[in-house]
C-alpha positions in Angstrom: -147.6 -33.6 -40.4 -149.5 -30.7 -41.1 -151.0 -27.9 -38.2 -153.9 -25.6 -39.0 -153.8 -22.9 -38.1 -157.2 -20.6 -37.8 -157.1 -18.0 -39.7 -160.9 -16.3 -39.0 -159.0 -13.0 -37.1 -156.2 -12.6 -34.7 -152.9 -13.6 -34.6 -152.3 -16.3 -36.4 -149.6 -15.1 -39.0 -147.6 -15.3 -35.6 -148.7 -18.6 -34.9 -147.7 -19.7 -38.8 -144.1 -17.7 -38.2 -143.3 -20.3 -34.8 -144.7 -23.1 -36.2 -142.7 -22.6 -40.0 -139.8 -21.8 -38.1 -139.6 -25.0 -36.2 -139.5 -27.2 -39.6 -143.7 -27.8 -39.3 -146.2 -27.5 -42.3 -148.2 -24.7 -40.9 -151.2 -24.3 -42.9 -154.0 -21.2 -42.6 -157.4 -22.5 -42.1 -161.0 -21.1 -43.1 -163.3 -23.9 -44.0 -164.1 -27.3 -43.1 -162.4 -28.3 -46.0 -159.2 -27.2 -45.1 -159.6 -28.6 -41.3 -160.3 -32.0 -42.6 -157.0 -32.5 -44.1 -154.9 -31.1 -41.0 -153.5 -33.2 -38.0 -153.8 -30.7 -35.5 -154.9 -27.0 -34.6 -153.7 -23.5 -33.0 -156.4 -21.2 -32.4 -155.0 -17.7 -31.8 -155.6 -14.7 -29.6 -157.5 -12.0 -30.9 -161.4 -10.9 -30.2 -163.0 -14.1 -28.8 -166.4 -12.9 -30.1 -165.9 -12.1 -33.4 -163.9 -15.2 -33.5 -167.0 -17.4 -32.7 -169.1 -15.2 -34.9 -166.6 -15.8 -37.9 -166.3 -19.9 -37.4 -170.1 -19.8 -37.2 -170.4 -18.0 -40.4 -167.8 -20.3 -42.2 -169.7 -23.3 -41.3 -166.2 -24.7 -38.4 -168.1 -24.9 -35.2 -169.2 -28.4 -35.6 -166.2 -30.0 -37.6 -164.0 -28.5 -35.3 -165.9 -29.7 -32.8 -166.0 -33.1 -34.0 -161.9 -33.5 -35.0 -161.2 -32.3 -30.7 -163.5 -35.0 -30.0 -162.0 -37.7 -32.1 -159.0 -36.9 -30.6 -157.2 -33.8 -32.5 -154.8 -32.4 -31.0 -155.4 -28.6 -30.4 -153.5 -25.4 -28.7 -155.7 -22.2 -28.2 -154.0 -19.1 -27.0 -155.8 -16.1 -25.1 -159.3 -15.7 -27.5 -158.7 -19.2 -28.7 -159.1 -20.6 -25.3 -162.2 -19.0 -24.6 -163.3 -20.5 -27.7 -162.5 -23.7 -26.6 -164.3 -23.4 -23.3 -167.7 -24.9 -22.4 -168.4 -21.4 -20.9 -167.9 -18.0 -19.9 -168.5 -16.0 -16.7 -169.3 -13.1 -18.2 -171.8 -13.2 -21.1 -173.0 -15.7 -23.7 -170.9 -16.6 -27.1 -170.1 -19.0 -29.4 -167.5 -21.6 -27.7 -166.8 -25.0 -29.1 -167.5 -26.5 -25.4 -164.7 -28.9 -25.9 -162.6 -27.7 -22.9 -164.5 -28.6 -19.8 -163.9 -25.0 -18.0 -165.0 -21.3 -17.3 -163.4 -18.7 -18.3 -163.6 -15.1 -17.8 -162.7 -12.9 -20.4 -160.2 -9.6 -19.9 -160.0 -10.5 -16.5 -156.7 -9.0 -15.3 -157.9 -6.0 -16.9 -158.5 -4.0 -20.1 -155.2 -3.1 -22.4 -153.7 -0.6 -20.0 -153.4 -3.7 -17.3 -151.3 -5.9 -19.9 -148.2 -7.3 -18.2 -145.4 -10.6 -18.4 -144.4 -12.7 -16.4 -142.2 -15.8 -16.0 -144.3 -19.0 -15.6 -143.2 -22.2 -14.1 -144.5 -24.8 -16.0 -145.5 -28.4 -15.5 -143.1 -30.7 -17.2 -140.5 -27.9 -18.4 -137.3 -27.3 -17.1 -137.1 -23.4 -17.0 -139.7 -20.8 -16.5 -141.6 -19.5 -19.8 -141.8 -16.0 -20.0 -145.6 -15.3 -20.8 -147.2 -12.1 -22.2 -150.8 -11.3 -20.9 -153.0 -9.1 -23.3 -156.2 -8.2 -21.7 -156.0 -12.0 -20.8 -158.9 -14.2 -19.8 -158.3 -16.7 -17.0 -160.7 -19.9 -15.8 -162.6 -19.9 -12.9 -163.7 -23.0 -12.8 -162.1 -26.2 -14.7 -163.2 -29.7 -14.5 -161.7 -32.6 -13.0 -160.0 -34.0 -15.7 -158.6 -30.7 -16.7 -154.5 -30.5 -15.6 -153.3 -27.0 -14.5 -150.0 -26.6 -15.7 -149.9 -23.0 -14.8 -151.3 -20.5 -12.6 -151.1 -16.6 -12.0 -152.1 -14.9 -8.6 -153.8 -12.1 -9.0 -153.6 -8.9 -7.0 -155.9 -10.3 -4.6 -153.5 -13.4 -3.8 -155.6 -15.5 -5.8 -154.6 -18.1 -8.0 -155.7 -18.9 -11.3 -155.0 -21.2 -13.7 -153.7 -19.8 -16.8 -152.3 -22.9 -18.8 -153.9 -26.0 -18.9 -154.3 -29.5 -20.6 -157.2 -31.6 -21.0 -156.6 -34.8 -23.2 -155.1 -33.5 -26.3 -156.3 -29.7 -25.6 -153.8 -27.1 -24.0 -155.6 -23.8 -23.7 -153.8 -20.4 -22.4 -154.5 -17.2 -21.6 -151.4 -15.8 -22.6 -149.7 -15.3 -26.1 -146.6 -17.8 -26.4 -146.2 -17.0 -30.3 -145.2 -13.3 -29.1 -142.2 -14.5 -27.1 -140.3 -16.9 -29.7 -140.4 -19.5 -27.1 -141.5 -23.1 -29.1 -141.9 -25.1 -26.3 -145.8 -24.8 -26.4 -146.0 -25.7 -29.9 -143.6 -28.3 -29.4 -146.0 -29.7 -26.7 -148.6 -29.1 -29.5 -146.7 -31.1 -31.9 -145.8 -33.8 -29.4 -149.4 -34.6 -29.1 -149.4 -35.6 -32.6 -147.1 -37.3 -32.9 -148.1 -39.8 -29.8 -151.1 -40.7 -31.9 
């Protein structure tokens, strides 16, 4: 088994670091070339613009596209999620549109309003202690889109800030900062029930 890992910006030496560490051939990806030959893919946290920008320029926004839709499985974390999204509240980008939700980018706040917390989790045991970097959340997710996790804002609201669609999960948090696995286990679960 082999995970990509996109490698356009952000934080995917991080992502490369969990994944090596848990015996998996993590593998840095920049072309269409190199996504072909992958069984699944983590799209990191960074700058969800530049990001887009970068995968169009490389020529990934449509072979990416088409791998999720054959079934790939696929984590994106913080800027990877809002890549994934079919939308954001808060200005046009590039987005892959393969996660049926909207997202709004830095929405608990800029860098200054960057926090943790301890999540409880659909389908694990303990709490996973998530760190939030002028995190996106979704304000609106489809129907078949399961919310695994939430956050409630200062307002009392909740919103969803882990979720799973198919063979997508998609945070707004930064699990490779922790040293927790579990997500990229999940990741690598997905795979393997292929």
């Amino acid at each position: 088994m082999i995970v990509g890992v996109l490698a356009l910006q952000g934080d995917f030496r991080e992502h490369i670091a969990i994944l090596s560490k848990m015996g998996v051939d993590a593998e840095e990806i920049r072309t269409p070339e190199e996504l072909a030959a992958v069984d699944a893919l983590v799209i990191p946290g960074g700058e969800s613009t530049t990001i887009g920008r970068l995968a169009e320029v490389y020529g990934l926004i449509g072979p990416i596209q088409s791998r999720c839709e054959a079934g790939m499985p696929v984590l994106g974390t913080c800027a990877g999620m809002i890549f994934l999204a079919s939308s954001t509240a808060d200005g046009d980008q590039a987005q892959l549109g393969v996660l049926d939700a909207c997202v709004r980018r830095n929405a608990f706040g800029r860098q200054f309003d960057s926090f943790e917390a301890d999540l409880e989790v659909v389908g694990l045991d303990e709490p996973m202690h998530a760190v939030f970097i002028r995190a996106p959340w979704m304000e609106k997710i489809g129907a078949d889109v399961e919310v695994l996790a939430s956050v409630i804002d200062t307002e009392g609201e909740s919103h969803p800030v882990l979720v799973r669609e198919g063979r997508i999960l998609a945070t707004s948090f930064h699990p490779e900062l922790t040293g927790d696995e579990r997500l990229h286990r999940m990741l690598v679960d997905l795979v393997d029930d292929i």
